[in-house]
C-alpha positions in Angstrom: -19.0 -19.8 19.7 -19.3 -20.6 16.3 -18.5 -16.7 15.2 -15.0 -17.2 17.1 -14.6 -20.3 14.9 -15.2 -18.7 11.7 -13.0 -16.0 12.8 -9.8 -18.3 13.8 -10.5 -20.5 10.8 -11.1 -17.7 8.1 -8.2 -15.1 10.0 -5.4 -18.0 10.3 -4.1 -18.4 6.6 -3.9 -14.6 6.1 -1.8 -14.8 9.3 0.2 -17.9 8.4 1.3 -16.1 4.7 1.9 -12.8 6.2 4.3 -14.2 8.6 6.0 -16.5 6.4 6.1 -13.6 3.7 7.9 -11.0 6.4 9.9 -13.9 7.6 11.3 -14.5 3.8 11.5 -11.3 3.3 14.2 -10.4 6.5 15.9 -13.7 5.9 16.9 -13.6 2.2 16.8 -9.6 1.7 20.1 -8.6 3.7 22.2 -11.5 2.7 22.1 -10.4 -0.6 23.6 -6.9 0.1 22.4 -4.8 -2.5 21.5 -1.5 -2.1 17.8 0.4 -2.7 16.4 -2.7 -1.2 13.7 -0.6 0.7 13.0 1.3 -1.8 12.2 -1.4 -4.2 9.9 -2.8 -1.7 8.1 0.5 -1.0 7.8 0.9 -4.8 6.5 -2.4 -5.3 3.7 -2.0 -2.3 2.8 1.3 -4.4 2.6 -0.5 -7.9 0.4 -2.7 -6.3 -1.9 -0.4 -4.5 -2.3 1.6 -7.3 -3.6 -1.4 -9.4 -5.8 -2.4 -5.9 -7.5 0.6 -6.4 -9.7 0.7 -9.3 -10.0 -3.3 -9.4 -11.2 -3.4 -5.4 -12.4 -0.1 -4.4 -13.6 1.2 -7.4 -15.2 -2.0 -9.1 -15.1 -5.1 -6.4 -13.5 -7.3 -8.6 -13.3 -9.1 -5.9 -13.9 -9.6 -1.6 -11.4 -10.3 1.0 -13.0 -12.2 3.8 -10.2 -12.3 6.8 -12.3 -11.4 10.0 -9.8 -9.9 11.7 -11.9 -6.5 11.7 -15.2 -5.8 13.0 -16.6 -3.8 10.4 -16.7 -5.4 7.0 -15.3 -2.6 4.9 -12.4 -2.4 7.0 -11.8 -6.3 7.1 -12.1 -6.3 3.5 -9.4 -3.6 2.7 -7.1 -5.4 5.6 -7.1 -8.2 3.3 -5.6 -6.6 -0.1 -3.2 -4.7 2.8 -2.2 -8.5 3.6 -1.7 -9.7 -0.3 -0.5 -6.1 -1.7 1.8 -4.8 0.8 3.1 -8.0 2.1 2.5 -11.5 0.0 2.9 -10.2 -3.9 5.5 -7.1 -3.5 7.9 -9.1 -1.3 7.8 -12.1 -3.5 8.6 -9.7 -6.2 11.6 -7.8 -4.7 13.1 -10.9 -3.8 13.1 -12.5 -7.2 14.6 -8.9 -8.7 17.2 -9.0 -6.3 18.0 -12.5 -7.1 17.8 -11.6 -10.6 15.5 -14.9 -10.9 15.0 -16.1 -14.4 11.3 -16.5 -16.1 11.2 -20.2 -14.4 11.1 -18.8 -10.9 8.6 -15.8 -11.7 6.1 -18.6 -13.7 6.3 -20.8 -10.6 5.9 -17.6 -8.4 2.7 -16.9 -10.3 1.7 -20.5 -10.5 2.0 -20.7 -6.4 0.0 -17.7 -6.0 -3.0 -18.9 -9.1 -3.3 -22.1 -6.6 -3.3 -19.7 -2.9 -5.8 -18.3 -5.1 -7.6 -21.2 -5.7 -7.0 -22.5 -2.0 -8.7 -19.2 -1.0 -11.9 -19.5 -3.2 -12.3 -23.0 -1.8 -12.2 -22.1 1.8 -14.8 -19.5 1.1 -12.2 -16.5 2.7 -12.3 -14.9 -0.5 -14.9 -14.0 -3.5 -14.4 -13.2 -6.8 -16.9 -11.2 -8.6 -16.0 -10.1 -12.3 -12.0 -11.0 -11.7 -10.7 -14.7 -13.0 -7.9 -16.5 -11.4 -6.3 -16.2 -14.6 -5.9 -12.7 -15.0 -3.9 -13.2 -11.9 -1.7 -15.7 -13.2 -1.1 -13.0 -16.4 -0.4 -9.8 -14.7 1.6 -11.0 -11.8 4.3 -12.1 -14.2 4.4 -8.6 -15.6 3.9 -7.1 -12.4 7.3 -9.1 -11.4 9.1 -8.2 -14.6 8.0 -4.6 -14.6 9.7 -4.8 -11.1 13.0 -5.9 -12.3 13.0 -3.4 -15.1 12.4 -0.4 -12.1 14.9 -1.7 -9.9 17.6 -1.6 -13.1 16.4 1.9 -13.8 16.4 3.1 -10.1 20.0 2.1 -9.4 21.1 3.3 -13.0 20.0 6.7 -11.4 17.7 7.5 -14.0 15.9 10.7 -13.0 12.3 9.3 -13.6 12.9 6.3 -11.3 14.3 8.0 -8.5 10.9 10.1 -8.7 9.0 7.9 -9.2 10.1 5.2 -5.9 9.8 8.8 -3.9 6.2 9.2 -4.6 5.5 5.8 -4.5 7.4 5.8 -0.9 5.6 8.8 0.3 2.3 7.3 -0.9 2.9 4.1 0.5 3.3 5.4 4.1 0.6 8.2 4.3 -2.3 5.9 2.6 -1.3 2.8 5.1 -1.6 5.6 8.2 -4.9 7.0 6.2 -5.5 2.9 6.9 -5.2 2.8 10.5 -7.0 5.7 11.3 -10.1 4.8 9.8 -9.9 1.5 11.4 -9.9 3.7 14.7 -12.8 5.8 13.3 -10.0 8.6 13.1 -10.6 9.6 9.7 -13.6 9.3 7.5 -14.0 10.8 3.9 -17.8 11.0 2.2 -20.5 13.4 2.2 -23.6 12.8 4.7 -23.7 11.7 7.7 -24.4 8.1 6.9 -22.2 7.8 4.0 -20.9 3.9 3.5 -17.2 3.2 4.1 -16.9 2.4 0.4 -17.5 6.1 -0.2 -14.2 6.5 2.2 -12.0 4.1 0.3 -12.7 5.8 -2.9 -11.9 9.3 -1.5 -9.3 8.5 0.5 -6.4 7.0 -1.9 -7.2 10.2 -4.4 -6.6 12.4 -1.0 -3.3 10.9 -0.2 -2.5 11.1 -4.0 -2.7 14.5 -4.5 -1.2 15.3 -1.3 2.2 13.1 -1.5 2.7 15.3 -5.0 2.6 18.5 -3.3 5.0 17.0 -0.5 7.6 15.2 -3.3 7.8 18.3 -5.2 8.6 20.0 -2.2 11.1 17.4 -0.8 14.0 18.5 -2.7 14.4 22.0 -0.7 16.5 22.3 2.3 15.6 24.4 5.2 13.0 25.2 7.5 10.6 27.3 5.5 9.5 24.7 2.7 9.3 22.2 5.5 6.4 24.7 6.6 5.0 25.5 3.4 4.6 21.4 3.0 2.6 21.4 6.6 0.7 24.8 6.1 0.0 23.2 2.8 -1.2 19.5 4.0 -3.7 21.5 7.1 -5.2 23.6 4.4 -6.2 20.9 2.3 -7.7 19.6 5.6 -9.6 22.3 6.2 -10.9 22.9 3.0 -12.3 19.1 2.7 -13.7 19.5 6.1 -15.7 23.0 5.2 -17.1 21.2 2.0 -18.0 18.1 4.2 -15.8 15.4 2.0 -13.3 14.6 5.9 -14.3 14.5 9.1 -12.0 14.3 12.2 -12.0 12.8 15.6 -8.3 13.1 15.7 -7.3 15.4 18.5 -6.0 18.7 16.8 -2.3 18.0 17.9 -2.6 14.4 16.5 -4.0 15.5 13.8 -0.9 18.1 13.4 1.6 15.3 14.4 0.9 13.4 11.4 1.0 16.3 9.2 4.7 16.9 10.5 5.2 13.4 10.3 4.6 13.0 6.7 6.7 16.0 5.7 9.5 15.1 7.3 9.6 11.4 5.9 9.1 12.6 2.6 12.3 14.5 3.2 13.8 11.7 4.7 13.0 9.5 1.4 14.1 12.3 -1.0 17.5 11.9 0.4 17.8 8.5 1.2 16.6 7.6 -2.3 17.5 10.5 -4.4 21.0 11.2 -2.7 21.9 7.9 -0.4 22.4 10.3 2.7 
């Protein structure tokens, strides 16, 4: 009984913000009625999983605690999924489309210091070597870096438009990556018993690397580059599996399924971002 409690009382404000976040997001984000919307969104999730990476994974800055997931490892990165691809990049797209002055994004920041604070109290969140500070600094870049990007991506400027369709790409294929190690799906590490932590470091570089090779191929129309991207994505596959760094469960025609899924909505994002089709 009291491990149910814990769960409800530590799962509930992760819930509560998500939902508030998503609700936000779908009431304010059409009425506004500009256009790259989704693409400034996916950019922003990928800014912000990019700077997830080295501060969670790679040094534990600092420790989700939602209890939503049974194994720890998993909970944990379920967490930063909940504040980096929900509660910080929606906030941010909403105040660049609103073209919200430096008042709104230090009150943004200033709402999210005390969440932080709120979060530390209730003990469903530890911070290690990271301050509640350096939040309160970087997310008011983060939100000005995002207005600068969204100026620059519907300027057309050649850099932007490659850069939101790797971020896209990236976006999509590590949150996938996500949910099949969650279902024991996927696993990167060498050994047999190598820790989860081991996974999360590999598995962001392996989704890397793989959405450049599928954005540089994006721009070609026709059948065959679509099948040098999937030939491409199964032989990296294969070679990580013969040096031991992936294992699969996934049935083989899963396994190909998201393979084809991937190239295809990298395609889809080259041209919904790069030509508006």
């Amino acid at each position: 009984m009291r491990k149910k409690r814990l769960v409800k009382h530590n799962s509930v404000p992760f819930l509560l913000l998500a939902v508030v976040h998503v609700l936000l997001f779908f009431i304010f984000a059409k009425p506004s009625r500009q256009k790259n919307i989704w693409s400034l969104l996916l950019s922003n999730i990928g800014m912000a999983y990019l700077f997830e990476y080295p501060v969670l994974n790679l040094f534990k800055g600092y420790s989700y605690k939602p209890y939503i997931l049974k194994k720890q490892a998993h909970d944990q990165i379920l967490g930063a999924v909940f504040s980096q691809a929900l509660y910080v990049p929606i906030t941010a797209t909403l105040l660049t489309l609103y073209q919200k002055n430096r008042y709104w994004k230090l009150g943004s920041t200033l709402i999210y210091y005390g969440i932080e604070r709120c979060f530390l109290h209730l003990k469903i969140y530890k911070a290690f070597w990271w301050k509640p500070y350096y939040t309160v600094f970087l997310m008011n870049i983060y939100f000005y870096v995002s207005d600068w990007f969204y100026k620059a991506l519907n300027a057309k400027k050649e850099w932007a438009l490659v850069i939101a369709h790797y971020l896209s790409t990236e976006v999509i294929g590590v949150t996938l990556l996500f949910i099949s190690a969650v279902n024991r799906k996927v696993r990167f590490g060498r050994g047999v018993h190598h820790s989860w932590r081991e996974h999360f470091i590999i598995a962001p570089i392996y989704s890397l690397i793989r959405s450049i090779f599928l954005v540089q191929n994006s721009s070609k129309s026709g059948l065959l580059p679509r099948l040098t991207m999937l030939m491409g994505s199964i032989g990296m596959d294969m070679l990580l599996e013969r040096t031991g760094l992936l294992k699969l469960r996934l049935n083989k025609l899963w396994n190909l399924a998201f393979h084809v899924f991937m190239v295809f909505i990298s395609r889809y994002l080259y041209l919904k971002i790069r030509l508006n089709k």
